[in-house]
Phi, psi and omega in degrees: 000117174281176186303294181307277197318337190266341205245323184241000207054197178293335192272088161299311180292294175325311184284349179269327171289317181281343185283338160281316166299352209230340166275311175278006177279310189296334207273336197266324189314304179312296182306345175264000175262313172284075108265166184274349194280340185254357152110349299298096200273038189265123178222124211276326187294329187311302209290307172345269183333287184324290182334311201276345183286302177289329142311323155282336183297325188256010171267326177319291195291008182263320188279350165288328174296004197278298206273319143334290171320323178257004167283320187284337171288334165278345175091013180240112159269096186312338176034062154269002180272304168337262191311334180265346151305313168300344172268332160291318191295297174338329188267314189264037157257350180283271176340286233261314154289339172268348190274290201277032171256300177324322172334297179108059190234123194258126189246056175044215205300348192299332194277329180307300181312303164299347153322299187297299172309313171280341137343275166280017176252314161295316180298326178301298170323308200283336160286338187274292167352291162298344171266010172265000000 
């Protein structure tokens, strides 16, 4: 068993992809804080944070290899490692597409889409924002 199978469980191939979603998240985030079209808004408590951000994400999927490993031994195998990997990669392939939409980068309809989301995360913001 190598380390990544002992550490991430089997599904390896799924953790080197969220682990590449999670290197271009960081590399179009930066490059979307140094552009001019975003004002050049580079803020190291911010980038800290993220980092620290990601980093839990990928302590999460090591303790889902955890509790997979002892659901096979109780005789139920739970595969959360599989599904909560794949719902991390998805947001940060989500995350890698608004940075480079931010870009000015046009990705057809996924830029559309992403739109539509920030749309109602501002209307949403603006509602919370009045009731306090």
């Amino acid at each position: 068993m190598t380390i990544m199978n002992h550490l991430f469980g089997s599904g390896a191939v799924l953790i080197h992809l969220l682990i590449l979603a999670i290197v271009l998240d960081i590399a179009t985030g930066l490059m979307k804080s140094f552009s001019k079209k975003t004002k050049m808004n580079f803020k190291s408590r911010t980038n800290l944070v993220g980092l620290m951000k990601k980093f839990g994400m990928i302590c999460a999927v090591m303790i889902c290899a955890v509790v997979d490993q002892v659901s096979v031994h109780i005789g139920t195998p739970l595969n959360m490692t599989f599904w909560f990997t794949l719902a991390l990669t998805i947001n940060e392939a989500l995350s890698v597409c608004e940075n480079l939409t931010a870009l000015g980068i046009d990705l057809g309809p996924v830029s559309k889409v992403l739109e539509v989301f920030k749309e109602k995360e501002t209307t949403e913001t603006t509602r919370e924002g009045e009731k306090k």
